[in-house]
N, C-alpha and C positions, 0 to 999 in steps of 0.2 A: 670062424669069425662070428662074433657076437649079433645078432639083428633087432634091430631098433623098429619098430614097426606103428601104425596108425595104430591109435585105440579107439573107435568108435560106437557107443551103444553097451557099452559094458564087455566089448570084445578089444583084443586085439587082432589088426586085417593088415594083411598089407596093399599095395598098390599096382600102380602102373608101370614100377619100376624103382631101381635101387642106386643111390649114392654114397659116395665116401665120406663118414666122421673122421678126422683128422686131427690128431694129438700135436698141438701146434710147439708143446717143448722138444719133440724130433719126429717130425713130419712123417711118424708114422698111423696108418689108418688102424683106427681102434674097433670101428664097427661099421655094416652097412650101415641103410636107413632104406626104409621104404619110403620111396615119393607117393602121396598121393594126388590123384588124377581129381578131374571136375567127378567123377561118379561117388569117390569115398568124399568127395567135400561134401557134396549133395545130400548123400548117406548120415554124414555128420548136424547139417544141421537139420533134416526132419527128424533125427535123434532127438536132438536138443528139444524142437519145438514139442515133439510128444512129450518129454521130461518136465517143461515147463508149461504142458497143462494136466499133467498128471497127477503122479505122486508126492513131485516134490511143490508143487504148487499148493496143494491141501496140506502139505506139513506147516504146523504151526511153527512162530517165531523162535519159542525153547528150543522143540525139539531143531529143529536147522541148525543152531546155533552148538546145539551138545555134539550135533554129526562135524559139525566143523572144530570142534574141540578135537574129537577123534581124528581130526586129517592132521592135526597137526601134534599129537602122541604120536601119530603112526608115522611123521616123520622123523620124529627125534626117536621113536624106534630103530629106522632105518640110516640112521646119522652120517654113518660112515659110506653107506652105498652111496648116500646122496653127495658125502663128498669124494669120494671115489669117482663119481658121474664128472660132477663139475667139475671136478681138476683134470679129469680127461678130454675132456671138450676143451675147456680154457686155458689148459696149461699154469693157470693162477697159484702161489703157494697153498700147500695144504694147510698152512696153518692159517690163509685168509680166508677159506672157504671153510674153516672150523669155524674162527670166530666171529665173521659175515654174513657169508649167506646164508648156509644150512640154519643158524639160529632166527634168522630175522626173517626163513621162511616160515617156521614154523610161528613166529610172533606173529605174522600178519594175521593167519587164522582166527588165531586168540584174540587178538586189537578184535578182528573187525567180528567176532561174534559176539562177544561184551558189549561192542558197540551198538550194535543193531539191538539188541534187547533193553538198551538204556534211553535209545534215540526216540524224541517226542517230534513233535510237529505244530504247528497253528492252531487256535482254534479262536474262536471272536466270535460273540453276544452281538447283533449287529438290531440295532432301532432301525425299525422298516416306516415310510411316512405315512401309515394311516397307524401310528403308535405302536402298532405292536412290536413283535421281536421274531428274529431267525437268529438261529445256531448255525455259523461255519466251522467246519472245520477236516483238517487234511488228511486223508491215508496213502499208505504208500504200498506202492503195488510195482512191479519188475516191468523190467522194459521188457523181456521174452529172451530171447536169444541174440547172446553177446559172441563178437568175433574180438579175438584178443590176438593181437599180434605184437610178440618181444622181440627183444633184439638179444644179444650176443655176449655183452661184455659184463650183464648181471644175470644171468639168464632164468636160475631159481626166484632168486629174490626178486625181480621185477615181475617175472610170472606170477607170484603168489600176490605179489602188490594189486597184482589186477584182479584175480580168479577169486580170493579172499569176500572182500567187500560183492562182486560181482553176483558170489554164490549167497551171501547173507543177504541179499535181497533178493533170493529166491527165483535168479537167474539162472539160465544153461550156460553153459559158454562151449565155442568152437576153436580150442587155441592152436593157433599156426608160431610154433617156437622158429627161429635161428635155425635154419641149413645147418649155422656153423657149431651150434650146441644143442643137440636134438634131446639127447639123454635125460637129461631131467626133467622134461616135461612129460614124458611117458614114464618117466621110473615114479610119477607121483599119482597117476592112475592109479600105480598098485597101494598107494596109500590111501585114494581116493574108495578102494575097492575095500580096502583095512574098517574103513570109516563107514562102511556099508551106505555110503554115496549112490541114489538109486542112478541104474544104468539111463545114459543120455544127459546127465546133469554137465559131466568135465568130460571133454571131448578132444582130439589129437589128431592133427593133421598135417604130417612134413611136408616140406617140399622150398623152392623159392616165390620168388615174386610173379613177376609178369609171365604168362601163360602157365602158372603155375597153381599149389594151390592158395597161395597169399592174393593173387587175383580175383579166384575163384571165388574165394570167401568172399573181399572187401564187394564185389560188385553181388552176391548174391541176395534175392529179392525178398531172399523170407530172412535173413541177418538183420535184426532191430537197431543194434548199436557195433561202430567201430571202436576200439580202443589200442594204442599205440603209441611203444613208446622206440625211437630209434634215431635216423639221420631226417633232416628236414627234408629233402629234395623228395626222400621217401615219402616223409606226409602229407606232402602236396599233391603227390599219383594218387593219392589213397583219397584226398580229399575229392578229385576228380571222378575218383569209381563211385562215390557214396554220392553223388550231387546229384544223380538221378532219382534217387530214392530218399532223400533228404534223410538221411541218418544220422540224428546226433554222435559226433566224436569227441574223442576223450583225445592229446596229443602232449608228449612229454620228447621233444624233439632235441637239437644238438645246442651246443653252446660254445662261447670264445670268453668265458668266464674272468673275470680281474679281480684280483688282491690287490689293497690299500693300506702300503707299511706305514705306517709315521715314526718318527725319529723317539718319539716318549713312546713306544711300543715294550713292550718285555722283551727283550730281543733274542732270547734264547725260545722263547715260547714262539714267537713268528716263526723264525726258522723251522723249527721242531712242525710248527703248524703247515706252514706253504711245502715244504718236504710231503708230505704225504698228500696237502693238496695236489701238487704236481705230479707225483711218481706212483702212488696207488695205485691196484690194479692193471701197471705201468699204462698210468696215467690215463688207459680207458674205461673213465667214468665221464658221466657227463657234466659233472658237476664239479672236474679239474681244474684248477688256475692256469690258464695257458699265456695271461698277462699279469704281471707283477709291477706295480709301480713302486717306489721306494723314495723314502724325502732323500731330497739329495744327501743331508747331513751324515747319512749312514748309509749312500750307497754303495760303497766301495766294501764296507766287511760285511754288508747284507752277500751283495756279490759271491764274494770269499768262503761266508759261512755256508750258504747251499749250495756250493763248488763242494765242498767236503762234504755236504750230505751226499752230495748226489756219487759221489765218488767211493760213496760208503758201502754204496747198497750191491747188496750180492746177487749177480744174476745166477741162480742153480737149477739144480732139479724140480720139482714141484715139489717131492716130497724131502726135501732136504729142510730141515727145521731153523738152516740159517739163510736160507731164502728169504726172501722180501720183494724182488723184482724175478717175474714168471717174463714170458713168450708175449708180444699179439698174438693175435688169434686168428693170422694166416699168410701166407704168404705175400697174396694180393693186398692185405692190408699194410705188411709190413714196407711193401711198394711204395704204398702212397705216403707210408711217414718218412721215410728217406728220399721221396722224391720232395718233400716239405724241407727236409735235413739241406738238400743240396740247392733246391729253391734259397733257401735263408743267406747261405755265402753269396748267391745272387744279385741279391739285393742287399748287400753289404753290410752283414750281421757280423759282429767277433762272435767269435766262436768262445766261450768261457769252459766248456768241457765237454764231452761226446761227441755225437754228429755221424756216429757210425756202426758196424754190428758188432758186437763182443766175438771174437774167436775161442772155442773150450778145445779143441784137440780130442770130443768124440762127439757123439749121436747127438749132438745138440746143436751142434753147427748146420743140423738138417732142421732144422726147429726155426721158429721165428723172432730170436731176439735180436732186440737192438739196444743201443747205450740212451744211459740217461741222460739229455743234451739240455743245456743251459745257452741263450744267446742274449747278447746285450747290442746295441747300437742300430737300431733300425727304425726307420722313422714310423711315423703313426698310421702310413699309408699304405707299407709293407703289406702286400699278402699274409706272409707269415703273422701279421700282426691282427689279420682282419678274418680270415680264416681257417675255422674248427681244424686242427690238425690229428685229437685223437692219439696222443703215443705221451711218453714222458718227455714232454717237452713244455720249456717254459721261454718267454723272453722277458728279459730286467726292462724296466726303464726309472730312468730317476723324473722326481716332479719337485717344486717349489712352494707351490702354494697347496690348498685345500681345494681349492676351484678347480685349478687347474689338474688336480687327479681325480678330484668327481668327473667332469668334462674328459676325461682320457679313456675311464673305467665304461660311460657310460655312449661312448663314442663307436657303436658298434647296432648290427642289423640283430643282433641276439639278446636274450635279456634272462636267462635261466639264475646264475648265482655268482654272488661278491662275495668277498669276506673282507672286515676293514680291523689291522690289528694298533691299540693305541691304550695306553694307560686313560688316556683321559675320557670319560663316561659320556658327558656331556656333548663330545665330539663322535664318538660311536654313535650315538642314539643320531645326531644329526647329520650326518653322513651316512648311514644306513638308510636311514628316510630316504634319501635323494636319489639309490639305487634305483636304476629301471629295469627290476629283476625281481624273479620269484620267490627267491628265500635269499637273505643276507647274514651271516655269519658273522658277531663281533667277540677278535679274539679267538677263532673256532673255527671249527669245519667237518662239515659232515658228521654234524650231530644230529638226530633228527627225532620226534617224536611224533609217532605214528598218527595222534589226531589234528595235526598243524596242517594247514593249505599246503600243497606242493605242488610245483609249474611256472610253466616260464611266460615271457612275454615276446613279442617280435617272430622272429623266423623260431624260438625256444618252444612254442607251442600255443596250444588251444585249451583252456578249462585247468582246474587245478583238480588234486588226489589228495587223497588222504581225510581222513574222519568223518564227518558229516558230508565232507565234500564227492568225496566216493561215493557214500551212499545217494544222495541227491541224484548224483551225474549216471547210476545202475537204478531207478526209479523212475517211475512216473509216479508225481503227487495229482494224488486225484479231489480235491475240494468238494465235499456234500455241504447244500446249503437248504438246512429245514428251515419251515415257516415255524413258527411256534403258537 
């Protein structure tokens, strides 16, 4: 049995004690994992803090930025292990974690060492009142030691979202990956190690939450900054461990996301669109349409049309190249979406397709899939309608007006991402304005460029990522102000 182990300090250690990785496309266990205890957290970050006043502290901005080149050669070295990893932990198609994660790990690298060598700052000639002048002006300097904690359902790619930027301002970091996808974050040490990354800089520590090492980390008193991206309820605990120590967090939390059809839409383009909004990833991302409103004029074949999409999609193996819909990613989880499935009839939803587990007739039927489910007829009040469900699930509703589907889309404690799909330009540009969300998609989805703001509002989160925004939020700007 393969082991998955802490890496701490340019080692790998194990722990306290050993858990099951679990291949969620048939529920069998792929590798331990070493948990680690409060002693290998502890270990991890006086690692880090020695790293981040050591060697990599005195590396100049080039070189950091060429070793971060190298992290991410050395994963598209490793291409296939790393999808190998991820499709094992996630159960996800291999052909989404080819064309997904594994590349957009290795992109963040690149984005964010280009970025930091190009990144200016403030500076201002300032007239002092007895005439003369002072010079201000800003440098940026690392918060010290970062705690990163991902979640599950992007697990390379969000890792590197964080570790990327974190490392280019000349941070340590402590990363607490997913229980439930461990493997990739230890299988990039060894790229980290490729990259001749000096020991203490990327750091690895399994385990879960509370009394564990995600606790351990979040409340520990030498960890400068939190970052986290996962369920709300989670970043609220987290908010509570860091309040004693006032730690700047970084928070990219859950979402109950709405699509806005209009009747002048492209309407093969919308479908084609909200399809993979909804059912991607089977449909855990956090940045899924879990509401669809549709002008009434074209509710009934909007309906119809993503009934066949959804009826299209092939639940297989992972590595099966006509896959497109993989597993959740456990069984506990798959719990809670079919306790959502059976909630919905509840509350007096039609049922327009799914609502149930797919049956294969072998080893998959041990796995965690479930069907693509579509619901229409339920009012605005519905749980279902109000609460992140997290699986391939959508519900329709039609609307009349413009008002009344901004007012429906924005009708909610979340505020992460819209998409509004419509021929007419004029009407995109002002209806995207009115979202009370962190990125808005006209026509689009899940397109994204690495130097754009990204983060949500409401219960969606805290501070936004990406380009300068990463670097700001992994910095202390420090202002020198000479007299002249």
């Amino acid at each position: 049995m393969k082991l998955i182990q802490n890496y701490i300090d340019g080692r790998f250690v194990s722990g306290k004690g050993e858990f099951a990785d679990v291949n969620p496309a048939d529920g069998t266990v792929v590798a331990d994992v070493t948990e680690a205890g409060e002693e290998q957290v502890n270990e991890a970050v006086h690692a880090a803090r020695r790293a981040v006043l050591g060697e990599w502290a005195r590396m100049g901005i080039r070189e950091r930025a060429s070793r971060l080149h190298r992290v991410a050669d050395a994963i598209e070295k490793r291409f296939d292990c790393f999808v190998q990893a991820e499709v094992a932990d996630t159960g996800k198609p291999v052909a989404l974690a080819s064309r997904l994660d594994v590349p957009r790990a290795a992109a963040n690298f690149r984005v964010f060492a280009d970025l930091v060598k190009m990144s200016g700052l403030e500076s201002f000639q300032t007239e002092t009142p007895d005439g003369s002048n002072a010079l201000n002006y800003a440098v940026r300097k690392p918060l010290g030691v970062v705690g990163v904690i991902t979640p599950w359902n992007l697990p390379l790619l969000l890792l590197t979202w964080k570790v990327a930027p974190a490392l280019a301002c000349g941070n340590a970091v402590v990363v607490k990956p997913s229980e439930e996808t461990p493997a990739t974050a230890t299988l990039l040490a060894e790229a980290m190690q490729d990259a001749e990354i000096p020991k203490g800089v990327y750091n690895v520590v399994h385990g879960f939450g509370p009394g564990s090492a995600g606790e351990f980390l979040t409340k520990h008193a030498d960890v400068d900054a939190i970052t986290f991206t996962g369920e709300s309820r989670t970043g609220a605990a987290i908010m509570k461990s860091v309040a004693s120590t006032v730690k700047p967090v970084s928070f990219e939390l859950g979402g109950k996301n709405a699509a806005i059809v209009f009747a002048d839409c492209n309407f093969d383009e919308a479908v084609s669109g909200l399809s993979d909004a909804v059912f991607l990833n089977t449909g855990q991302v956090c940045l899924c349409a879990e509401r669809i409103y549709v002008e009434r004029e074209i509710f009934n074949p909007f309906v119809e049309a993503l009934k066949r999409k959804a009826n299209s999609l092939h639940a297989g193996w992972p590595g099966d190249e006509r896959t497109d819909l993989g597993p959740l990613i456990s069984a506990q989880h798959r719990e809670k979406v079919l306790s959502y499935y059976r909630l919905a009839g509840e509350e007096g939803a039609a049922l327009v397709t799914g609502g149930g587990v797919p049956k294969f007739g072998d080893t998959r039927d041990q796995g965690f899939y479930v069907q693509p489910t579509i619901y229409t007829g339920l009012p605005e009040t519905a749980r279902c309608v109000k609460e992140e469900i997290f699986g391939p699930v959508c519900h329709i509703a039609p609307f009349d007006s413009e008002d009344e589907a901004i007012a429906m889309a924005n009708d909610t404690k979340y505020g992460l991402a819209a998409s509004i799909w419509t021929s007419n330009l004029k009407r995109g540009h002002r209806v995207a304005q009115q979202m009370n969300v962190g990125i808005t998609w006209v026509n689009c989805w899940f397109l994204r460029d690495l130097r754009t703001p990204f983060g949500g509002a409401g219960l969606s989160g805290i501070g936004r990522e990406g380009g300068m925004h990463s670097l700001n939020f992994y910095s202390e700007l420090n202002n020198i102000c000479i007299r002249l």
